[in-house]
N, C-alpha and C positions, 0 to 999 in steps of 0.2 A: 768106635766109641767117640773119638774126636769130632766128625759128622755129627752124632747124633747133641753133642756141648755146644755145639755152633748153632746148630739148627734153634735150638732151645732159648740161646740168646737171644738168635736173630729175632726169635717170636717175642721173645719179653722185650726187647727192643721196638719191636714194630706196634707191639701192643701198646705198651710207654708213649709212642708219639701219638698212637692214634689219640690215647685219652687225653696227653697236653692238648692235641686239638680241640678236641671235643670242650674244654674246660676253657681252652680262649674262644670259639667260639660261641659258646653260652654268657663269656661274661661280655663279648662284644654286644651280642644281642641283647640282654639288659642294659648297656650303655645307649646303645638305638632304641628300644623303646621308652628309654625315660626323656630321650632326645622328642619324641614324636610324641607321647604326651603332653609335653612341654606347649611342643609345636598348637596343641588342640587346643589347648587352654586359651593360647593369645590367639588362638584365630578366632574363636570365639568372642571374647574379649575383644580384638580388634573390627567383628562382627564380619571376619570373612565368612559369605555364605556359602551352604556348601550347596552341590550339584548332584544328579543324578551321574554314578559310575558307568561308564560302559566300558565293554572287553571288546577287546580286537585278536581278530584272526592274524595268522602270521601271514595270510593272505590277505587280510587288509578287510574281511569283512566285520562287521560291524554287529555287537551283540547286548543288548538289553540285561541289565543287573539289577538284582536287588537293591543295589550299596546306594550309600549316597556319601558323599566327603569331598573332597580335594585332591584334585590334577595336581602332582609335585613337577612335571616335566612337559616340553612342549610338546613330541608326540603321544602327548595320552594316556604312556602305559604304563605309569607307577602312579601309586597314589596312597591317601588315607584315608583311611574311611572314619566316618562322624563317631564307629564306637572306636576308635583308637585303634586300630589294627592299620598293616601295611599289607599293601597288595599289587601285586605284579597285573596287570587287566592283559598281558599278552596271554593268549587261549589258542588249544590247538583247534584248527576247524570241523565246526558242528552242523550235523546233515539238518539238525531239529531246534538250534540255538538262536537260527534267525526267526523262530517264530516261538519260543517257550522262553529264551533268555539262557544264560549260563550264569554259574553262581561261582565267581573266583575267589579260593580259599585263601585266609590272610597266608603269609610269608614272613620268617624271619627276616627282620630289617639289619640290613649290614651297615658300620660305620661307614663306608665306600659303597657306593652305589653304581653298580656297574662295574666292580673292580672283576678281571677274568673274563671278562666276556670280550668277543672276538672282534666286535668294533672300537676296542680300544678306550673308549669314552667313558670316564668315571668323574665321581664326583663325591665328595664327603658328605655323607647326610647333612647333618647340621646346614651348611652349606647351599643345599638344595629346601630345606624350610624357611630359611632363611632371605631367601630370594623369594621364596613363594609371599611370604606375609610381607614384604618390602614390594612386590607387585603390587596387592592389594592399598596398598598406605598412598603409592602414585595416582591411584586413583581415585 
């Protein structure tokens, strides 16, 4: 019977954290997107233009998108798109993509950009908009 007291905690426990998770990372991601709306507004306003999106292969090929917005990083593969969404342009490689395009779904945007991943290299959103429209002002 003790077993079974334990077990039962352990779950209301594990359930517990999962949903603090779930609840910090929902209010993270309304803190990121009010961040990158923000961002949309003055690039407009500062009259950054936007580009055509493209996605890349983790192979390095090269894929035709719908989107159109702004490069936030020098390799290419984060951005914003003109309707306000964030999007990852890394894709996995497509037999039919170099010639139809692929269509990459927005992503929750995290206040940390890059935080976990295995190269080590992050950066605070904000931080990374902020450079982007400070690029455009140098020029």
């Amino acid at each position: 019977m003790a077993d079974d007291d334990w077990q039962s905690q352990r779950a209301r426990a594990v359930a517990h954290h999962a949903a603090e998770l779930d609840r910090r990372r929902a209010a993270e991601t309304e803190l990121a997107m009010a961040l990158i709306k923000q961002f949309v507004t003055d690039a407009r306003v500062a009259g950054l233009p936007t580009e055509p999106l493209r996605a890349r292969s983790y192979s390095g090929r090269s894929y035709r998108t719908p989107l159109r917005g702004w490069h936030l990083n020098s390799d290419r593969t984060i951005a914003v798109g003109d309707d306000g969404r964030y999007y990852s342009l890394l894709v996995p490689p497509s037999a039919t993509g170099w010639l139809t395009g692929v269509t990459p779904q927005p992503q929750a945007p995290r206040l940390i950009v890059g935080e976990g991943a295995r190269d080590g290299e992050s950066i605070p959103l904000q931080q990374l908009l902020a450079k982007r429209l400070d690029e455009h002002g140098r020029h």
